[in-house]
Structures are given as structure tokens and as C-alpha cells.
DSSP file (Angstrom, degrees, kcal/mol; ACC not computed):
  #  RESIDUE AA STRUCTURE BP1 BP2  ACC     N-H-->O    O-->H-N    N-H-->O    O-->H-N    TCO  KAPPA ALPHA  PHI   PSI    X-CA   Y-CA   Z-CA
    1    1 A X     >        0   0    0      0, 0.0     4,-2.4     0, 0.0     5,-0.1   0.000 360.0 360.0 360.0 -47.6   81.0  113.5  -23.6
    2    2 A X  H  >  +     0   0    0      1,-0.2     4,-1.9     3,-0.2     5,-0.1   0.901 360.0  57.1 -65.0 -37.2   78.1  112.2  -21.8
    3    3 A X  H  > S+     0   0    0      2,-0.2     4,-2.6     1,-0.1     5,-0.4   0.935 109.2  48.6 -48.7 -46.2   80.0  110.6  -19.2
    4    4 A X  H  >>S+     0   0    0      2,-0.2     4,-5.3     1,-0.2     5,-0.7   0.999 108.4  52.9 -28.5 -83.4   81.5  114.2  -18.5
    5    5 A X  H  <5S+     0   0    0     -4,-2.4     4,-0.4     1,-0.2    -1,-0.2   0.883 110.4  50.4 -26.1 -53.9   78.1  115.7  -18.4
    6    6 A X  H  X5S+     0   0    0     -4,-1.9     4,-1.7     1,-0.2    -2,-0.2   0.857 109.4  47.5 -74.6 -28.2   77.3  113.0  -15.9
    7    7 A X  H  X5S+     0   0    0     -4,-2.6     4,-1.2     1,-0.2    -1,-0.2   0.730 112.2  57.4 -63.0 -20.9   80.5  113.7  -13.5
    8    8 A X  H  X5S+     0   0    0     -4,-5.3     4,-0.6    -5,-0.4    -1,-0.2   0.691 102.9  41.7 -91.5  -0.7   79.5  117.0  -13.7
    9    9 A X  H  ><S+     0   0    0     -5,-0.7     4,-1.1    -4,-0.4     3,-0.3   0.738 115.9  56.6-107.6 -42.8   75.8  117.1  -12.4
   10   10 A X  H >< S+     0   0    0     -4,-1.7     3,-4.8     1,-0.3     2,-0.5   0.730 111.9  42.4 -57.1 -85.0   77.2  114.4   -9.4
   11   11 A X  H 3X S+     0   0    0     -4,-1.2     4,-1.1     1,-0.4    -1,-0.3   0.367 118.8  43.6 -66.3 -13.0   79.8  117.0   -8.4
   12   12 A X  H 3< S+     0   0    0     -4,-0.6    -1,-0.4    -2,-0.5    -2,-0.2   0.411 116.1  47.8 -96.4  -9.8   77.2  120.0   -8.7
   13   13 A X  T XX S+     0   0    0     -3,-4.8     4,-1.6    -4,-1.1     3,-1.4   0.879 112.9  48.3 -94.8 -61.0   74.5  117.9   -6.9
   14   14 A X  H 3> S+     0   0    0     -4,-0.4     4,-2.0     1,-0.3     5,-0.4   0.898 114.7  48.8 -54.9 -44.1   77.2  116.9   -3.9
   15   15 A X  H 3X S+     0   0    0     -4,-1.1     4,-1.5     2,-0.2    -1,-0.3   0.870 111.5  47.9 -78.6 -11.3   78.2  120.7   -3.6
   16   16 A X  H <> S+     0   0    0     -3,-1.4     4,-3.0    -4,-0.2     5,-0.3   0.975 110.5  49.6 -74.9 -60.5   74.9  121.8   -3.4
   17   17 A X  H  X S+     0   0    0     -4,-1.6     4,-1.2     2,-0.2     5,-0.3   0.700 111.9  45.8 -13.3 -63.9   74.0  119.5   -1.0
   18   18 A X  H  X S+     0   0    0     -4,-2.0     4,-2.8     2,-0.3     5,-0.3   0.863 110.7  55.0 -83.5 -58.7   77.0  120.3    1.3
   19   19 A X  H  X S+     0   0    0     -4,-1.5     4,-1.8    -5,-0.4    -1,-0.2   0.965 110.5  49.2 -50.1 -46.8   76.1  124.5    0.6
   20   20 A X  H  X S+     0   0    0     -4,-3.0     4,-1.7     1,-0.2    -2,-0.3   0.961 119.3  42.0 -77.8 -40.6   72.0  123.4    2.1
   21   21 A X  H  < S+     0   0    0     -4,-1.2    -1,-0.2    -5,-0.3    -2,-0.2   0.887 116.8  40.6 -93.8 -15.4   73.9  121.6    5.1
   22   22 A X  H  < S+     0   0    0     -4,-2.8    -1,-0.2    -5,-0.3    -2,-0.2   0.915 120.2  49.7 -76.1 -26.2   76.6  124.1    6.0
   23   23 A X  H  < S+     0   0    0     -4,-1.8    -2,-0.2    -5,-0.3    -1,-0.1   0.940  91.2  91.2 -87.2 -29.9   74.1  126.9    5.5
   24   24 A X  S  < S-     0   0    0     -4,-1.7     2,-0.0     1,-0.1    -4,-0.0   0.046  88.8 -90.2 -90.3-169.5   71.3  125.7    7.5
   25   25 A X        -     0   0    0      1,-0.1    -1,-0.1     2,-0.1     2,-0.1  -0.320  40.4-107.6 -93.0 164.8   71.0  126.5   11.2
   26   26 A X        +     0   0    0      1,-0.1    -1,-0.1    -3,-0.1    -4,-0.0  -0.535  36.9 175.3-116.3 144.8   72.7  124.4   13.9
   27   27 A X        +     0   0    0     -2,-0.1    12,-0.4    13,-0.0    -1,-0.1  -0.309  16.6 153.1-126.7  54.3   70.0  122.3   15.9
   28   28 A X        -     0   0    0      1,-0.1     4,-0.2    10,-0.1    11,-0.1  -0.244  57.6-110.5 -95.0-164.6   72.1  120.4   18.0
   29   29 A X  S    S+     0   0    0      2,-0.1     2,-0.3     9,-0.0     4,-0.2   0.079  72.4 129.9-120.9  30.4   70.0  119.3   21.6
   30   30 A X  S    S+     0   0    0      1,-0.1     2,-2.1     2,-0.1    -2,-0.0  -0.643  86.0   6.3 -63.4 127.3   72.4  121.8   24.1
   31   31 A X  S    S-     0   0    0     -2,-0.3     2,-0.5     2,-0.0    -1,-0.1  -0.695  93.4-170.5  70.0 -64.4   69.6  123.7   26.1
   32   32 A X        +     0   0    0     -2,-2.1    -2,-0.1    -4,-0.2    -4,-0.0  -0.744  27.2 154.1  90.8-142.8   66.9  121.7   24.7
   33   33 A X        +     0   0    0     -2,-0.5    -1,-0.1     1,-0.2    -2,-0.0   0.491  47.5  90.9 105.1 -22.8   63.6  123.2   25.6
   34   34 A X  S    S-     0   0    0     11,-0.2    12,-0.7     2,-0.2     2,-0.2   0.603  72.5-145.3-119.2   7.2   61.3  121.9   22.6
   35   35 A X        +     0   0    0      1,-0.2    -1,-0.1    10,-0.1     3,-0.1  -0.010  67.5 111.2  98.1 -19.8   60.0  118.4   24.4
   36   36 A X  S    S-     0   0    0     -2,-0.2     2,-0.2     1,-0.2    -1,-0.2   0.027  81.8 -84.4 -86.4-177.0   60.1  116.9   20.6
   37   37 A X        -     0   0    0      1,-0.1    -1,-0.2    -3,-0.1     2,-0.1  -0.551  52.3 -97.4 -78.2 150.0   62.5  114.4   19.4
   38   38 A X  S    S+     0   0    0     -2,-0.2     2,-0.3    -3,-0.1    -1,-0.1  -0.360  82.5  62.6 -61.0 138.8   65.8  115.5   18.2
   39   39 A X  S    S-     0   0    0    -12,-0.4     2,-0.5    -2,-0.1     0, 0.0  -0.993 101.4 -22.2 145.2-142.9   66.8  116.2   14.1
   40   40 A X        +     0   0    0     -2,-0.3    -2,-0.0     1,-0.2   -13,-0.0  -0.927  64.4 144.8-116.7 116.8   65.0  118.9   11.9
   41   41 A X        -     0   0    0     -2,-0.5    -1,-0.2    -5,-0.0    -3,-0.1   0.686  32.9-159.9 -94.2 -50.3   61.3  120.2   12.9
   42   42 A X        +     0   0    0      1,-0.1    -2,-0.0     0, 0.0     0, 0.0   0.393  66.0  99.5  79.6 -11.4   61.5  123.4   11.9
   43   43 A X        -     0   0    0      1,-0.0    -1,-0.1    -9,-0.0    -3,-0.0   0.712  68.2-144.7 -91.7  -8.6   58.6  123.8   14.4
   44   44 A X        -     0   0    0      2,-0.0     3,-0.1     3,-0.0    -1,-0.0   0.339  42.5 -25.5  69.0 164.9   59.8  125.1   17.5
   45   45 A X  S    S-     0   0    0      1,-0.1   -11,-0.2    -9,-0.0   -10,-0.1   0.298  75.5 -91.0 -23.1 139.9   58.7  124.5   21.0
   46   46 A X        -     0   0    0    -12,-0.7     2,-0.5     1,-0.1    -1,-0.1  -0.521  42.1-105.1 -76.5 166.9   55.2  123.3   21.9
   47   47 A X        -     0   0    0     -2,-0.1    -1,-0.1    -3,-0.1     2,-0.0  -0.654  41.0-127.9 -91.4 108.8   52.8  126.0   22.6
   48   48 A X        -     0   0    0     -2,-0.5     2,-0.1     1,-0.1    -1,-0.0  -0.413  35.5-106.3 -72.4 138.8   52.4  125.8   27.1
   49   49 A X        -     0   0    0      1,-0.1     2,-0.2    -2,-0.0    -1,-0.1  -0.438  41.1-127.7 -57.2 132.7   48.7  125.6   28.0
   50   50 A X        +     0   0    0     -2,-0.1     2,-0.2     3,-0.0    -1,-0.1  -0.681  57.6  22.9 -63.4 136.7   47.2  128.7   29.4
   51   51 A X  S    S-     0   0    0     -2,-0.2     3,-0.1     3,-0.0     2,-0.0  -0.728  93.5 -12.3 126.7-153.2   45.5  129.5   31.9
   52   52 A X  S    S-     0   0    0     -2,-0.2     2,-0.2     1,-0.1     3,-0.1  -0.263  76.3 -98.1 -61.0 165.5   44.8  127.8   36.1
   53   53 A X        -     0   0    0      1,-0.1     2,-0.1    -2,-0.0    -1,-0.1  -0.612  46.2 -96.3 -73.3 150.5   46.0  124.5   36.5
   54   54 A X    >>  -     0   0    0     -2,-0.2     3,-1.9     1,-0.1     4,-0.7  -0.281  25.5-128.3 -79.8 170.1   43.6  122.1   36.2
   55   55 A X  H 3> S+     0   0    0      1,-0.3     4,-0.6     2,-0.2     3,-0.2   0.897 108.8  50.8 -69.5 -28.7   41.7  120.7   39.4
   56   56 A X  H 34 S+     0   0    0      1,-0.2     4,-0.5     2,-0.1    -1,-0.3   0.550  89.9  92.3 -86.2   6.2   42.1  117.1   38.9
   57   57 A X  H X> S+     0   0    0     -3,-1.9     3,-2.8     1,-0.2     4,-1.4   0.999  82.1  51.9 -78.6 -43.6   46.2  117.8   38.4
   58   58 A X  H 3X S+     0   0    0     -4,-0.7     4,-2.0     1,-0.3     5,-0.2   0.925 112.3  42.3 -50.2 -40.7   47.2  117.3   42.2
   59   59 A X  H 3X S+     0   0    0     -4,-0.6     4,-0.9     1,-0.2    -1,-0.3   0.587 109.9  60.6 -80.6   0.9   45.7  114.2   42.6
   60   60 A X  H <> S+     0   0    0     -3,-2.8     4,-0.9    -4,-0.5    -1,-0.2   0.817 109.1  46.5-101.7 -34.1   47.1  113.1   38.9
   61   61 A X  H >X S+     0   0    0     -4,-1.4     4,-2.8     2,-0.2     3,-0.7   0.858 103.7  58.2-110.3 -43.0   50.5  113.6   40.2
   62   62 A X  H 3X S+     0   0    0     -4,-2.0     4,-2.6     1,-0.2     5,-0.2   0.993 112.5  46.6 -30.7 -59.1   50.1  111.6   43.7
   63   63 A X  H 3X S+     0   0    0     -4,-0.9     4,-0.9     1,-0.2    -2,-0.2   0.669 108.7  52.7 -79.3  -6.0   49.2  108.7   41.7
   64   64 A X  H <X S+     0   0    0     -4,-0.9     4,-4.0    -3,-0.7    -1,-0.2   0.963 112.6  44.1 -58.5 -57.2   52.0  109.2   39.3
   65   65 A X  H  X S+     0   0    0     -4,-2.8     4,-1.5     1,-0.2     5,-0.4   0.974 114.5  46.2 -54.8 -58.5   54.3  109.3   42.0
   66   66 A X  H  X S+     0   0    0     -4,-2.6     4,-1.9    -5,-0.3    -1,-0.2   0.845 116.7  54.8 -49.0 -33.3   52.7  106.1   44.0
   67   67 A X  H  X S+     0   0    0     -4,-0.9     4,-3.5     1,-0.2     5,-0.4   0.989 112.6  41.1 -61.8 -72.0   52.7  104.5   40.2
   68   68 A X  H  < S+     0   0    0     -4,-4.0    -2,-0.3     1,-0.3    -1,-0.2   0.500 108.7  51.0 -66.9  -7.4   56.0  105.0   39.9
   69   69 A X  H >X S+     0   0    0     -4,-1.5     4,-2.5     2,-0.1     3,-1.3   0.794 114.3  48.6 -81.6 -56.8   57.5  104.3   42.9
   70   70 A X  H 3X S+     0   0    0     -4,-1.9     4,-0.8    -5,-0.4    -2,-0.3   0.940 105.8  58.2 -49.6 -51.3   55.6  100.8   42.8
   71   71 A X  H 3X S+     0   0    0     -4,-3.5     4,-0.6     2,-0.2    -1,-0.2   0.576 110.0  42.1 -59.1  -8.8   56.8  100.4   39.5
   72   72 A X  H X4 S+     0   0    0     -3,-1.3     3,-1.0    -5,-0.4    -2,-0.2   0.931 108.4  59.6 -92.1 -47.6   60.6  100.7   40.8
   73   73 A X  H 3< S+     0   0    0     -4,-2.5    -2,-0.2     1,-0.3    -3,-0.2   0.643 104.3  47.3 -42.2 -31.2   60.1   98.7   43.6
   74   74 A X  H 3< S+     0   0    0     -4,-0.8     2,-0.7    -5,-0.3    -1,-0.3   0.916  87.3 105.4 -87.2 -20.7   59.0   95.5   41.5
   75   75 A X  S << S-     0   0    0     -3,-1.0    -1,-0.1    -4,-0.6    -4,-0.0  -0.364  76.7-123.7 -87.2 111.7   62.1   96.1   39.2
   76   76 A X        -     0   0    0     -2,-0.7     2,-0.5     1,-0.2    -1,-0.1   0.241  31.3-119.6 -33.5 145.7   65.1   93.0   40.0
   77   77 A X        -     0   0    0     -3,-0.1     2,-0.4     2,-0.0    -1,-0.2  -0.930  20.4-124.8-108.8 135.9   67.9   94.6   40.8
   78   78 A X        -     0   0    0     -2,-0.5     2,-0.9     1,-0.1    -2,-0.0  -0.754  21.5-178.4 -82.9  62.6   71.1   94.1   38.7
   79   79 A X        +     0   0    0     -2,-0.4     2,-0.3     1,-0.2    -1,-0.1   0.011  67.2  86.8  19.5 -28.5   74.5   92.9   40.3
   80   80 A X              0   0    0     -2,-0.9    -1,-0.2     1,-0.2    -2,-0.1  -0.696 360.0 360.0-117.2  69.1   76.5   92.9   37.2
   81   81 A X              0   0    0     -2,-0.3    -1,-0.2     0, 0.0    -2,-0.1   0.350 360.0 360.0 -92.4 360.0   77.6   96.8   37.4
């Protein structure tokens, strides 16, 4: 009798389970959009800063680029493609 009891609470825990994943809402990472890692946030998109751009942003983005270009330039190039 208890063994029953116990088949019966797995198979009512595994269909509930299965009902929470079929009902909840599809997140896959087609469009994208919320900058966060993929899976369940539930939090939506981050919130875009308001307002001008800041002053110091042109010059932040020169040196990105110059960073990053130096940083490609040091990297060995691979052969075995």
C-alpha cells in the first residue's frame, strides 16, 4: 500500500512538473534584445539610459577601437582551418 502511495506522488510530481514547463512561456534567444544571458529571468530587457550622450563617450570609443585592433594584431594566427 505504501509503495502504491509512493508511485503515485512520483507520477503526480512528474506530471506537474511537465504541466509548469509546457505552460510556461517560450524564451528561446530568436530576436534577442535583453543583453542578459540566456534561460529564465523573468526580468526583461535592461532599462536604456536616458538622456545626451555622455561627453567623454567619443573618445571612450576611439580607444576601444585602437584597443581592439591592437589586441587582434598581437593574436598568432591559426593554420589548421
Amino acid at each position: 500500500m505504501v509503495f502504491l502511495i509512493f508511485v503515485f506522488a512520483i507520477g503526480f510530481g512528474f506530471v506537474a512538473l511537465a504541466l509548469v514547463r509546457l505552460t510556461a512561456p517560450d524564451e528561446s534567444d530568436e530576436g534577442g534584445g535583453d543583453d542578459g544571458p540566456p534561460g529564465r529571468g523573468g526580468r526583461g530587457p535592461r532599462p536604456r539610459p536616458r538622456g545626451p550622450e555622455p561627453t567623454w563617450w567619443p573618445d571612450f570609443e576611439r580607444d576601444f577601437r585602437a584597443y581592439v585592433k591592437a589586441r587582434d594584431a598581437r593574436r598568432p594566427v591559426s593554420l589548421s582551418s
